[in-house]
C-alpha positions as CSV (number, residue, x, y, z in Angstrom):
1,X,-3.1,-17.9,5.5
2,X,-5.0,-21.3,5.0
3,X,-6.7,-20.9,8.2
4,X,-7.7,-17.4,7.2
5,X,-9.2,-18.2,4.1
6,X,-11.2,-20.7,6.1
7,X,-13.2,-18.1,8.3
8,X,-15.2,-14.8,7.4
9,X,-13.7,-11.7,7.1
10,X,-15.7,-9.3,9.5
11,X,-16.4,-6.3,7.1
12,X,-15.9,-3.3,9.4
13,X,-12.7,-4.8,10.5
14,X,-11.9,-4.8,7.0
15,X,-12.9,-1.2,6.5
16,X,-11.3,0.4,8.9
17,X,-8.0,-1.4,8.1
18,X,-8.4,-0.4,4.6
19,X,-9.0,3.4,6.1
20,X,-5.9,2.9,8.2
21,X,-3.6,1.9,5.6
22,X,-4.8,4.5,3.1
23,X,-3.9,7.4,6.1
24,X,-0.9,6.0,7.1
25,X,0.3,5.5,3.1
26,X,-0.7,8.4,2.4
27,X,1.2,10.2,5.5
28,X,4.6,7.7,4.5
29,X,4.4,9.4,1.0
30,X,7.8,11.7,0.2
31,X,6.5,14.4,-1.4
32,X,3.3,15.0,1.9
33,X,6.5,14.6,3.7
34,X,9.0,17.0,2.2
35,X,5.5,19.4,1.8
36,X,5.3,19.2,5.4
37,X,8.9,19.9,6.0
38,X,9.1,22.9,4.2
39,X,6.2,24.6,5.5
40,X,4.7,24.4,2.0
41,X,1.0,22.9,3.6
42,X,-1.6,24.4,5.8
43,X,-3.4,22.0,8.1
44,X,-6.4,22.8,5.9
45,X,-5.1,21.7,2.9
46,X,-3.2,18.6,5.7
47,X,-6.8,17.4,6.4
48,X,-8.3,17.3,3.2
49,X,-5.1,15.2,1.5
50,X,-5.5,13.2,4.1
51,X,-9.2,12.5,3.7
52,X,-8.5,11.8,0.5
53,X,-6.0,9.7,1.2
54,X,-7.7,7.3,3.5
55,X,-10.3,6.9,0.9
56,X,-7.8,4.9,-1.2
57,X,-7.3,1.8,1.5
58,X,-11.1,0.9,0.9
59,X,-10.9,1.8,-3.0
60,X,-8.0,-1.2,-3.2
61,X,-9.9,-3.4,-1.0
62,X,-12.8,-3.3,-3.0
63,X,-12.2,-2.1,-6.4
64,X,-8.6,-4.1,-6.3
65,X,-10.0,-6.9,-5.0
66,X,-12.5,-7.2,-7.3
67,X,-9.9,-7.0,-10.2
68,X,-7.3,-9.1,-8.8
69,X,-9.7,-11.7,-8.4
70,X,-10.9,-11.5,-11.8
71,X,-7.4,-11.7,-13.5
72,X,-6.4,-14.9,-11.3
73,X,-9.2,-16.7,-12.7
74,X,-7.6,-15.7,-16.1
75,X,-4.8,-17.4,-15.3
76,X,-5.8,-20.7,-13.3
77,X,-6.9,-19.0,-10.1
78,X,-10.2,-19.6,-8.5
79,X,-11.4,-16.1,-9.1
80,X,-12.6,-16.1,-5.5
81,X,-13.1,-12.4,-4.6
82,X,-13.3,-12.6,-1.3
83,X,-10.1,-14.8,-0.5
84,X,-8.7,-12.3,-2.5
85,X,-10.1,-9.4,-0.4
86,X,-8.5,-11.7,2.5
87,X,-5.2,-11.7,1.1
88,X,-5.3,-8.0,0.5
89,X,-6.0,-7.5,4.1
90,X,-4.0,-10.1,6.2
91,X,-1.5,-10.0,3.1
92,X,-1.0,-6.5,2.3
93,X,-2.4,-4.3,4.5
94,X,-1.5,-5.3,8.1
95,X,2.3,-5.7,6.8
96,X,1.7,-2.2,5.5
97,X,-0.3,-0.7,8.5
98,X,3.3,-1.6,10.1
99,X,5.5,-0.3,7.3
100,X,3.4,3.1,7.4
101,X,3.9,3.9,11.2
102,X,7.8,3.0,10.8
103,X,7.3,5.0,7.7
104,X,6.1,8.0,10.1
105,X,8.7,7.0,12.6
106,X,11.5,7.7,10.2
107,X,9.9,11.0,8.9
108,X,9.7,12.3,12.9
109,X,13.2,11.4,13.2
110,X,14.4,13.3,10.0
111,X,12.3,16.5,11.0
112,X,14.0,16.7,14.6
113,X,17.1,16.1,13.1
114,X,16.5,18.8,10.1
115,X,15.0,21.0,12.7
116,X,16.8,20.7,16.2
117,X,19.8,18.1,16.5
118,X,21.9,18.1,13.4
119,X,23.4,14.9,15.1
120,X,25.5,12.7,12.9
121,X,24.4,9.3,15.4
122,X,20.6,10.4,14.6
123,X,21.4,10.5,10.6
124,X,23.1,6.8,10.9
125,X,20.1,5.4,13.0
126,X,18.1,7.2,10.0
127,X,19.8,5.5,7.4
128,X,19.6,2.5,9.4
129,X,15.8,2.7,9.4
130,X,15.2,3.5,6.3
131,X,17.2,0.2,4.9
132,X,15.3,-1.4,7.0
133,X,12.5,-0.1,6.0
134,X,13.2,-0.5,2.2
135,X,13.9,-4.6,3.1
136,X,10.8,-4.8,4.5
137,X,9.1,-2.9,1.7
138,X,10.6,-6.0,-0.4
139,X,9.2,-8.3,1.4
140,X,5.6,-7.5,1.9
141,X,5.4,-7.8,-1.8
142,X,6.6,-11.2,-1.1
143,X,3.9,-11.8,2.1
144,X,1.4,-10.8,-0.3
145,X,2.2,-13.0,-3.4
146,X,2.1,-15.9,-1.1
147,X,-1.4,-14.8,0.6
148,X,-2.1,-14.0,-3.5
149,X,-1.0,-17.1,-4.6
150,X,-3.0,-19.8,-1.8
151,X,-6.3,-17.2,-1.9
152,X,-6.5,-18.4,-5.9
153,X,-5.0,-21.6,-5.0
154,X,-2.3,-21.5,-7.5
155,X,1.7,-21.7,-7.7
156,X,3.7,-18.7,-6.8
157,X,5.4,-18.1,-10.0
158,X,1.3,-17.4,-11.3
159,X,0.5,-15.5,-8.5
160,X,3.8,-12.9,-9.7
161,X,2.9,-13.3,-13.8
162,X,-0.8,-12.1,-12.3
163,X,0.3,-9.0,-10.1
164,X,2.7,-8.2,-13.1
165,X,-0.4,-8.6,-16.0
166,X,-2.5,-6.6,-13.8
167,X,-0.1,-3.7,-12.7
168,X,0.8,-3.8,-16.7
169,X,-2.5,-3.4,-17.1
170,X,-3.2,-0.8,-14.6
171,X,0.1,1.3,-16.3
172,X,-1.1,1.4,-19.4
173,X,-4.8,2.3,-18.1
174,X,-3.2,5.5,-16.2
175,X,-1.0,6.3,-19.5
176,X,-4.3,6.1,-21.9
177,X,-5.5,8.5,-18.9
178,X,-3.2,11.1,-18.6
179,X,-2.9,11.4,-22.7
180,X,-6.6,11.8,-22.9
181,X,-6.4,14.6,-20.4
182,X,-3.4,16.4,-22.1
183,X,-5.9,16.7,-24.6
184,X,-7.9,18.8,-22.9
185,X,-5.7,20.8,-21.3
């Protein structure tokens, strides 16, 4: 990651990463998943979620980066923005680029074997993948508070307190959110 943080981040790289990991998270998500299963989705409605979705790679690369940066410097970091936008990207979202197509992977294996094999060896290499899957979901939050923690140029253990202060904050921002809008529906 040091020799990252030495170089420039080529924007449009950066963009179009961002776009890909907000498609392909948004296509690993359950609930797009079990829509799709069902039947439950027309490709109209397909398209537009996934537009949508795509959106939200560039929203945490810049808006999240932006923040995440910020907070460090709260708590000994650097507060540089754009190591931080490195870390999100060569931290975070190439691990999860990866995840998301295994993510995708595992979904095409369920649907042929909901739809045409009912094969008990294809549900055990599907519960095989998705531990897998679930390990390496554990550890890109690990590959990403290391990238955190040398972008701010602090110790690991402040690199976690930040992601935890910040997601604590971010919790209790969506909470404040959704009781405001109760109140208007």
């Amino acid at each position: 990651m040091q020799d990252v943080l030495q170089y420039g981040l080529h924007k449009k790289a950066a963009l179009l990463i961002s776009l890909l990991f907000g498609l392909l998270t948004t296509l690993s998500y359950s609930h797009i998943q079990a829509f799709i299963l069902l039947g439950e989705l027309s490709a109209a409605s397909i398209l537009v979620i996934l537009v949508i979705g795509s959106l939200m790679g560039p929203l945490l690369y810049y808006v999240f980066g932006l923040l995440l940066g910020k907070v460090g410097s709260w708590y000994g970091g650097n507060g540089h923005v754009e190591a931080t936008r490195k870390a999100l990207v060569y931290g975070f979202f190439m691990p999860g680029i990866l995840l998301g197509l295994v993510s995708i992977l595992l979904f095409g294996i369920a649907y042929v074997q909901a739809y045409f094999l009912h094969s008990n060896v294809v549900y055990i290499i599907y519960q095989i993948g998705v531990f897998v899957h679930n390990v390496a979901s554990i550890w890109l939050i690990g590959i990403f508070l290391v990238a955190f923690a040398e972008a701010q140029k602090i110790k690991l253990w402040r690199s976690m307190l930040i992601l935890i202060a910040f997601l604590g904050c971010m919790a209790i921002l969506f909470i404040v959110i959704d009781q405001i809008t109760r109140l208007f529906i």
